[in-house]
N, C-alpha and C positions, 0 to 999 in steps of 0.2 A: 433375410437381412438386407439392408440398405446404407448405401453410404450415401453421402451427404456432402456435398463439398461448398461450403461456405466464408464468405469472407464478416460476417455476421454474427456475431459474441451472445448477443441476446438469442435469437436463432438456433444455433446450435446448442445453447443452455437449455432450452428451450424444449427442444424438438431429440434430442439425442443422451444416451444413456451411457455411450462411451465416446470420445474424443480423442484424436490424436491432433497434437499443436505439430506446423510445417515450416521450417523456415527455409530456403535456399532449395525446395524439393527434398528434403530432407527432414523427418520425424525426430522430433528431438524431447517429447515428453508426450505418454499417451495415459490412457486410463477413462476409470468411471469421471463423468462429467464435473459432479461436485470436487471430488478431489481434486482435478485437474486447476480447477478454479481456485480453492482453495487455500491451493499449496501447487503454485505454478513453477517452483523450484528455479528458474532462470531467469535471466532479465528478459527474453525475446518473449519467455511464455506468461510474467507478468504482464510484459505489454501489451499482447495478445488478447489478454481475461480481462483488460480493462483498467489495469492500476494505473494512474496519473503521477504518483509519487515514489521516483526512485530515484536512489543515489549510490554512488558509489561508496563502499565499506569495506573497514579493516578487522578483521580477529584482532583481538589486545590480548585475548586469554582463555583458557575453557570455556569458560559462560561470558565473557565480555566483548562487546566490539565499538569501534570509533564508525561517527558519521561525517565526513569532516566539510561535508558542504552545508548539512545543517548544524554543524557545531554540537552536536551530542554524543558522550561519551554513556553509552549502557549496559548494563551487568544482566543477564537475563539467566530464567531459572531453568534451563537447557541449555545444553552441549549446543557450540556454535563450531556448522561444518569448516573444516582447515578449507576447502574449496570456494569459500564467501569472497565475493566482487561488489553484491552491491545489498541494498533493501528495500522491500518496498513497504509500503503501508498504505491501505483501499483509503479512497477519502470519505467513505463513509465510518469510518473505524476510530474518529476522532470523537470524544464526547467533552461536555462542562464540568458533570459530574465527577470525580476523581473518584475509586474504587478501592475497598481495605488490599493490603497487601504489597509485597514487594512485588508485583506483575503489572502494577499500575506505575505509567512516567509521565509525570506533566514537563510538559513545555512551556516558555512563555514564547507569544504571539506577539505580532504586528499585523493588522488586517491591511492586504493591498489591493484588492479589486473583487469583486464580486458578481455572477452571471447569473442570472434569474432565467430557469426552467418552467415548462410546464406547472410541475408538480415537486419538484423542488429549487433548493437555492447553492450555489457554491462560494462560499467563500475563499478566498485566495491569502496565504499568509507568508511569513515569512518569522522562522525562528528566531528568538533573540541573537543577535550574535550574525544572523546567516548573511552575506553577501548581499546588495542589491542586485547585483549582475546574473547571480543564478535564479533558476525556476521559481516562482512560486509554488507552496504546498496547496495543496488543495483540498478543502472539508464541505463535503456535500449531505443536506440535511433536507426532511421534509418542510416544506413550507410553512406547515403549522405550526414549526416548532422554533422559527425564526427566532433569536433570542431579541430579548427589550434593550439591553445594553451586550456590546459586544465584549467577550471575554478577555481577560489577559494572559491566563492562562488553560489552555487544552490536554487534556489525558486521553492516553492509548493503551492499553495493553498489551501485555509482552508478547501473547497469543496470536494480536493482528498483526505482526512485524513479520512480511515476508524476506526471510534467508536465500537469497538467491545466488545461484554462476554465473560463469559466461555463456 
């Protein structure tokens, strides 16, 4: 066995079969890699795995909860934990396409800046409704698949919506 001590996301994904996330010297979520990634369960271990897009959130009800920085109210087909502070969503996890079923929520968008990668593109939005003064969302896409006219509205599924604590 080997440990690994890196400050490196890709790397450790990478290179490693099990991972513990550290914050303050102290382990606060461990496990097999994929999972960890996955379902990083906290905001320290979202930010950790990579997510650009997190907010603060309220429980409204068993399966329900408020976004109130992006102005979305959502019903989801899972028990939403009493411990919920915030959520995140990968900005790869956004798509044009909308999908049958109650697990799919579109958005409407306003596009506000965009960063050209290597090998892909991000675009930067902001929900109908949402603040100027907060974050942009962030939707990161392969270059090929840049769109001809940009969208008004974006769908996620209820699956890519991380449930996070403190």
């Amino acid at each position: 066995d080997t440990i690994l001590v890196t400050h490196n996301r890709d790397e450790a994904y990478h290179m490693c079969e099990r991972l513990a996330l550290m914050d303050n010297g102290h382990i606060f979520s461990h496990g097999n890699v994929k999972s960890v990634f996955s379902c990083p369960k906290t905001v320290a271990g979202a930010r950790i795995t990579g997510c650009k897009n997190i907010a603060f959130a309220q429980k409204t009800g068993s399966h329900s909860l408020q976004i109130p920085e992006w102005k979305l109210a959502l019903t989801l087909p899972y028990e939403i934990p009493e411990a919920l502070c915030a959520v995140g969503i990968r900005a790869h996890a956004f798509s044009i396409q909308p999908t049958a079923g109650p697990s799919c929520h579109p958005i409407s968008v306003h596009f506000c800046g965009e960063m050209e990668e290597p090998f892909e593109w991000i675009l930067q939005f902001r929900i109908q409704g949402q603040d100027k003064d907060t974050p942009p969302i962030w939707w990161r896409f392969a270059k090929e698949t840049y769109p001809k006219e940009l969208p008004k509205t974006l769908y996620f599924q209820s699956s890519d919506l991380l449930l996070l604590q403190a």
